[in-house]
N, C-alpha and C positions, 0 to 999 in steps of 0.2 A: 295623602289626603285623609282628613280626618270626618269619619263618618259617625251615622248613630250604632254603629256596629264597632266602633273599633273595638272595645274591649275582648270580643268573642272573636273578632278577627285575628288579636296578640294571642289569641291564646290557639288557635286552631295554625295560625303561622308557626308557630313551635315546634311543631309535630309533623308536617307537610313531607311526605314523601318516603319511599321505604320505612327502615326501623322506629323513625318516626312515631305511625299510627300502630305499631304494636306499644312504642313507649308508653303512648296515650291512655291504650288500651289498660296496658298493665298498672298504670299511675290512678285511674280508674278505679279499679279492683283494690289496691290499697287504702284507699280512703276509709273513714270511718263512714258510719252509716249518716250519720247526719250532713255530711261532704258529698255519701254520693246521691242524696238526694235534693242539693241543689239543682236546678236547674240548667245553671252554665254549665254546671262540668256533665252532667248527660248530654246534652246541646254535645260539646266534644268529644266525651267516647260514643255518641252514636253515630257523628263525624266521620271517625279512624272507623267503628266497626262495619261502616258501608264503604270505605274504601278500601276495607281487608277482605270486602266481601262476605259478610256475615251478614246479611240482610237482614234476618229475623230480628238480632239483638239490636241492629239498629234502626228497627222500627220501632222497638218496644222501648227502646229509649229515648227514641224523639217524640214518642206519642208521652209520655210520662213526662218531657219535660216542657212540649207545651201546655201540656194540664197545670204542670208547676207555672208556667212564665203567663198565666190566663188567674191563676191566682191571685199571680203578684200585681199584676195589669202592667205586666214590661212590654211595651206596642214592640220591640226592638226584636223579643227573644219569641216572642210569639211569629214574628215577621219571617227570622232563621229561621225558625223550626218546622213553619208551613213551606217552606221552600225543600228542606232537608225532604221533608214527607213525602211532595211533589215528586222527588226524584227517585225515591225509592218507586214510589208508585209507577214511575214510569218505566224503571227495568223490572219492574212484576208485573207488567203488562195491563193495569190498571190505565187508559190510558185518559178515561175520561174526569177521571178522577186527577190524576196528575195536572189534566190541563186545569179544573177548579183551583188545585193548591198552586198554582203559577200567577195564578188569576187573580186570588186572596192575596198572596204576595207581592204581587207587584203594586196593588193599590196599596196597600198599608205603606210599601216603599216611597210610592208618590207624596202620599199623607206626612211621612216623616220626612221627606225630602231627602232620602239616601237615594241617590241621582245612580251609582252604583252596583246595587242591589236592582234595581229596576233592569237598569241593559242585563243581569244577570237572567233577569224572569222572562224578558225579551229573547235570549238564546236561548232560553229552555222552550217556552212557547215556537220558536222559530223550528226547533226540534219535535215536535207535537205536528207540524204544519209536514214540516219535510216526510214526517212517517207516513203522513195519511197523502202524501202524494198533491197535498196545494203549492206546486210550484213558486205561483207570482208571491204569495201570503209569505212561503218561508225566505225567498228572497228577499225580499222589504224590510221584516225582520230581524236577518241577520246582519242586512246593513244596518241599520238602526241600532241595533247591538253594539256592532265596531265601531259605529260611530262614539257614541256615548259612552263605551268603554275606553275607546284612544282618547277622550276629552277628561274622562276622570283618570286615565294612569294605570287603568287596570291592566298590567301587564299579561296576568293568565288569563284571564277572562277575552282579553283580546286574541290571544295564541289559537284557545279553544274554537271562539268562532269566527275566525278564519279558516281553522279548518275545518269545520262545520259547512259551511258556505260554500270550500271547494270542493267537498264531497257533492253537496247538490249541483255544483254547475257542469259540473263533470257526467252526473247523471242525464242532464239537459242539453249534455252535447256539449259544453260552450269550453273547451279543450283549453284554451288559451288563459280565458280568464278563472280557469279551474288550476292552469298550473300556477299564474300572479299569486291565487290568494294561499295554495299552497304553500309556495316560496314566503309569503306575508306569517303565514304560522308561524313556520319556522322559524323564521328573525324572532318572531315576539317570544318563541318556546326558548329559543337562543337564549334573550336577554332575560327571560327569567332564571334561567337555572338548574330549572327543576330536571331530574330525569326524566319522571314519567310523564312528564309533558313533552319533551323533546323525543323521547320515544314516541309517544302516540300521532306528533303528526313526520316523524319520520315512516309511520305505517302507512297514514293516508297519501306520503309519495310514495311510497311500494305499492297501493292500491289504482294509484293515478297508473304508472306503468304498467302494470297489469292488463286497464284497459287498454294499452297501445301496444299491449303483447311484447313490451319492453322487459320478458322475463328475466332477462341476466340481473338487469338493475331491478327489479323489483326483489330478485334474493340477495342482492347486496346490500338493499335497505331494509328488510329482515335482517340479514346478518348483524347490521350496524345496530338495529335498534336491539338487538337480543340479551346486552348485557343490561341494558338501559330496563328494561321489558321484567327482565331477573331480579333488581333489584329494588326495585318501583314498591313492590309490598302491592302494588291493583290488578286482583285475579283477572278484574276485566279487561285489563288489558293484554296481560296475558291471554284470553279469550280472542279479543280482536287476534293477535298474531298468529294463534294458530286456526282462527280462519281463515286468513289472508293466507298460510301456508298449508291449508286444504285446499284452496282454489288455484295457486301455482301449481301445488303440483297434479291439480283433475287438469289445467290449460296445459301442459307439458306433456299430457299422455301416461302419467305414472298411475293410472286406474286405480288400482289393486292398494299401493297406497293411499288413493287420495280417497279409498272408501272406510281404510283405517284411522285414518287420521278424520275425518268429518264423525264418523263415529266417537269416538273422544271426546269431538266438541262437543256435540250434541248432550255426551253424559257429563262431561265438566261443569256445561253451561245448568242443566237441571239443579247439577247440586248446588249453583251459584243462585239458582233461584231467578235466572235472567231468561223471560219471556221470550226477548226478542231473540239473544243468540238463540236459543235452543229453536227458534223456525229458521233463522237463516242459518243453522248447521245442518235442521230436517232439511232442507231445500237442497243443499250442497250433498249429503249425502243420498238425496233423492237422485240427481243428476249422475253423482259416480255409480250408484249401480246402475242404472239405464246403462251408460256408456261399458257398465263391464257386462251390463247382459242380464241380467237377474232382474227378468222385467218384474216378475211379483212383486220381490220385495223393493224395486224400483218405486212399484204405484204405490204400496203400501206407506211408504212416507214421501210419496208426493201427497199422498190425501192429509197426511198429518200437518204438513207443512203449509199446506193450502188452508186448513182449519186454523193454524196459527194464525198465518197471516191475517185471514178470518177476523178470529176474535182481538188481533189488537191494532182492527182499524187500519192498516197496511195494505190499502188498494191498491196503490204504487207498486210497493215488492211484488204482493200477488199477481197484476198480470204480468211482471218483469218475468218472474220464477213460470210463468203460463204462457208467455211466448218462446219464451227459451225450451222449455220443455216439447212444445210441438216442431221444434226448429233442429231438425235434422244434424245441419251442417255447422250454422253459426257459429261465432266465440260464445263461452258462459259469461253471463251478465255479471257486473259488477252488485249483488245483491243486498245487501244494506250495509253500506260501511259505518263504523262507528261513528255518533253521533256523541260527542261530550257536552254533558251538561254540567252547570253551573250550580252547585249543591251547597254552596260556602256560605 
């Protein structure tokens, strides 16, 4: 389907996935000076550098190149790159700000009739909705999303929120239609190709089993997504995985480990500059030392992880991580699994 985006779209499809976004990167850096002060091609290396996890550089790239695309008066690259912004803002915990830049872009999409782009701003908003715990809102949403994504073709876009959607129904209880829309991911992640897509919702069924204490299968889908996870070139997904295999092995009894390995997270995810992991790794290694005994520094990052939550609007997680913590006996919660946004 041919949109007001396609040009930025040929060009960011070229590079899509591991070695890809370093090529990007590096083709970037070659350029002469007046090449890498186009527009497009910052739009693209800040692209790859926020899915290599370089957040800073590709803030400072997409702010630079919608000053360029506001010069030129391009409604198209202006429209990208408030969306790019969006998303950064939203894994630095910015989140009211994020919801603005979703908000900007999706009207301008309306205005330009990139039909699109729109379902793309709808999963990112659906994502904004799901953190702050508006059940009905993020549901609506992310059907609304799949709808308009399966109508225009969008293969990833559709992978992503479906499995977006059975992360929340999964939280809401609703098991059945939590495992449909997982299984629905995957087909779409299938029929795309990509690794790190098929990785990532091969994670969100390792998180589904998790909750049904399915733990053989939930490290057998770890295991499978690991090569995929390896070569992907997305720290954060990496991040995801070894959250998800912080909380195997705190549900399996492995303590001792599972207070190493949250540990980790928590400082991988800081240098990645990601809000949200670093409260759901506080939380996670809150829980493992409670359980190994180390009430001190137990409380000591529950409070940190509580003020995370705190500040980025996470009522949801916050009282999930607040009943679980006064809960004795229970399973650990499933605490916020990855949510994939639509940054393209």
């Amino acid at each position: 389907m041919t949109t007001p985006r396609t040009g930025l779209d040929e060009q960011l499809g070229r590079y899509y996935d591991a070695a890809g976004f370093v090529e990007a990167t590096a083709r970037y850096r070659s350029l002469s000076a007046a090449e890498a002060n186009q527009p497009a091609n910052q739009f693209v290396a800040a692209s790859a550098a926020v899915r290599l996890g370089d957040l800073a550089t590709g803030s400072d790239l997409a702010e630079r190149s919608l000053a360029a695309f506001h010069r030129q008066g391009d409604p198209v690259g202006i429209m990208c790159a408030t969306n790019l912004l969006g998303a950064i803002d939203f894994e630095q915990g910015r989140i009211d700000r994020a919801s603005h830049r979703f908000e900007a872009a999706q009207e301008m999409a309306r205005r330009l009739g990139d039909t699109a782009m729109v379902a793309r701003t709808i999963n990112n908003l659906a994502n904004i909705a799901h953190l702050r715990g508006q059940s009905s809102r993020s549901l609506h949403l992310y059907r609304r999303a799949i709808a308009a994504m399966t109508a225009t073709g969008d293969i990833v876009g559709a992978a992503e929120t479906w499995h977006n959607l059975s992360l929340r129904l999964r939280q809401l209880g609703a098991f059945r239609d939590a495992a449909h829309a997982a299984e629905r991911a995957l087909d779409f992640a299938g029929r795309s190709g990509r690794p790190s897509l098929i990785a990532l919702c091969q994670l969100g069924r390792a998180d589904m089993r998790l909750e049904h204490e399915d733990f053989e299968g939930a490290r057998g889908d770890l295991i499978e997504a690991e090569p995929l996870v390896r070569c992907s070139a997305d720290p954060f997904l990496g991040l995801e995985a070894r959250r998800l295999s912080a909380l195997l092995t705190l549900r399996t009894g492995l303590v001792s480990q599972a207070v190493v390995e949250a540990t980790v997270l928590v400082t991988a995810a800081a240098r990645a500059h990601s809000a949200l992991l670093v409260a759901e790794g506080t939380a996670i290694l809150a829980l493992a030392l409670k359980a190994a005994g180390d009430v001190g520094a137990a409380e000591r990052e529950r409070a940190k992880a509580i003020a995370s939550f705190v500040r980025l609007g996470a009522s949801d997680l916050k009282d999930r991580f607040e009943i679980e913590w006064d809960d004795e006996t229970g399973p650990l919660p499933d605490l916020a699994p990855s949510r994939r946004l639509a940054d393209g």
